[in-house]
N, C-alpha and C positions, 0 to 999 in steps of 0.2 A: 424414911422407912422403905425395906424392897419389897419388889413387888413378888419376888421368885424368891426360892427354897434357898437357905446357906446351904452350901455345897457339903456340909460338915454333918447335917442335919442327922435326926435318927431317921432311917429307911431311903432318905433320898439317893435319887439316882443322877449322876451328870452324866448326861449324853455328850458326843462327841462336840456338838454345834456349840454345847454352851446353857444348852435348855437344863432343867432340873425339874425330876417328877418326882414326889413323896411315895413310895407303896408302904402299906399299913396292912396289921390284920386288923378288920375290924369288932373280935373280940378282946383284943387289948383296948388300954385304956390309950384317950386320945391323946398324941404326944404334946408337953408344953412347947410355948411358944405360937408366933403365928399360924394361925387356920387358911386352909386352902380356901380361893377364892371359886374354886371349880373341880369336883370330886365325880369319878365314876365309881362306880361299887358294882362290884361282877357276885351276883348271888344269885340262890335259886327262887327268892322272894323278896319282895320289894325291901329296901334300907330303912333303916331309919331316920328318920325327917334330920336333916341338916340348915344348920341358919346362912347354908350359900349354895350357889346354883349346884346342883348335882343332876346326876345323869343314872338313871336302873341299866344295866345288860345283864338280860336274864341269860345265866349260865353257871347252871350247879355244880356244886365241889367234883374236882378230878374229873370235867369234864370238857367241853369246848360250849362256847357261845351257841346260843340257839337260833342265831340268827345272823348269820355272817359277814352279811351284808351293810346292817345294822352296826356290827364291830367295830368291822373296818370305815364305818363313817363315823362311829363315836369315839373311836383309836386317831383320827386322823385331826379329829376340833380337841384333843386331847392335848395332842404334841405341840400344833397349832398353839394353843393358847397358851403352854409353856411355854414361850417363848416371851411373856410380857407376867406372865402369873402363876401363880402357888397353885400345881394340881396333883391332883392325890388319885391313886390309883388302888382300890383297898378292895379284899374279899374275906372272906373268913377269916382263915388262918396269915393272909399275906404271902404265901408262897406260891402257890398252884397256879390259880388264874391271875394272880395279878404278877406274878414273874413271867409270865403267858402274855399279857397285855405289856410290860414292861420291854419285853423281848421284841414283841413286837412296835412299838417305839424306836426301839432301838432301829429295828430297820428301817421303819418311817425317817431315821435320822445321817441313814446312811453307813451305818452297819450294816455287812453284809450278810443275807439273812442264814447260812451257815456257821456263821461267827457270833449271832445274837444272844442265842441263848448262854453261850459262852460269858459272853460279857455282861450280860446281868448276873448269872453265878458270881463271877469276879467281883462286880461294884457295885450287887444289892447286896443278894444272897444266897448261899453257897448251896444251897436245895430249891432254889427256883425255879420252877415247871417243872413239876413234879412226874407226869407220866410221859409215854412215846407217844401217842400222841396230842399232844400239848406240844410237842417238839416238832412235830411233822405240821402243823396247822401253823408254825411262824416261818414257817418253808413255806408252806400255801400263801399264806400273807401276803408276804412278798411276791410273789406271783401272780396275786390276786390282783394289787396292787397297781403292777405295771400294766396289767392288763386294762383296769378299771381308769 
């Protein structure tokens, strides 16, 4: 059995490395097949109880994270842990903030963070981070990043 996403999956994403993250909306139903062993859900109020380790980033629709510091260190045990396991990266609709956290992945994984968003449109979905800034904040990312 694996332990990470088929590359084929519904929503998932193959990063450059190899890793594979699921994004989901989490008003759709949950996709067949295996469950993530580790899920962030970007909302404006707490998720709904999950039977595997999950993570809250309070961050309301068409917005940025309220805590960015906070993000970038639950963006970072994200990618991190893709690399051995099934993680799901899911907000409302699935577009906004988690092609946002997606994006930013991507540059965690060595996309460069001009090219990010780009390449989650391409290989999630074609409306991925939704506003300008959503797009200017995986610019920040990355520079946060290096800095940090």
């Amino acid at each position: 059995m694996t332990r990470t996403w088929e590359p084929t999956g519904k929503g998932v994403l193959q990063l450059p490395s190899g890793r594979s993250v699921r994004g989901r909306g989490l008003r759709q139903l949950l996709p067949e097949g295996p469950v993530p062993h580790y899920g962030v859900y970007l909302l404006g109020a707490p998720p709904p109880t999950v039977p595997w380790v999950a993570q809250w980033l309070l961050w309301r629709d068409f917005r940025l994270p309220s805590n960015h510091s906070q993000a970038r260190e639950v963006l970072r045990m994200a990618w991190a842990r893709a690399d051995a396991e099934r993680v799901e990266i899911a907000c409302g609709g699935g577009r906004g903030r988690t092609g946002t956290a997606l994006a930013c992945l991507a540059v965690l994984d060595g996309v460069p963070a001009g090219e990010a968003v780009d390449f989650v449109r391409h290989h999630y979905h074609a409306r991925a981070v939704e506003t300008p800034w959503q797009r200017r904040y995986v610019l920040r990312f990355a520079a946060d990043c290096t800095a940090a």
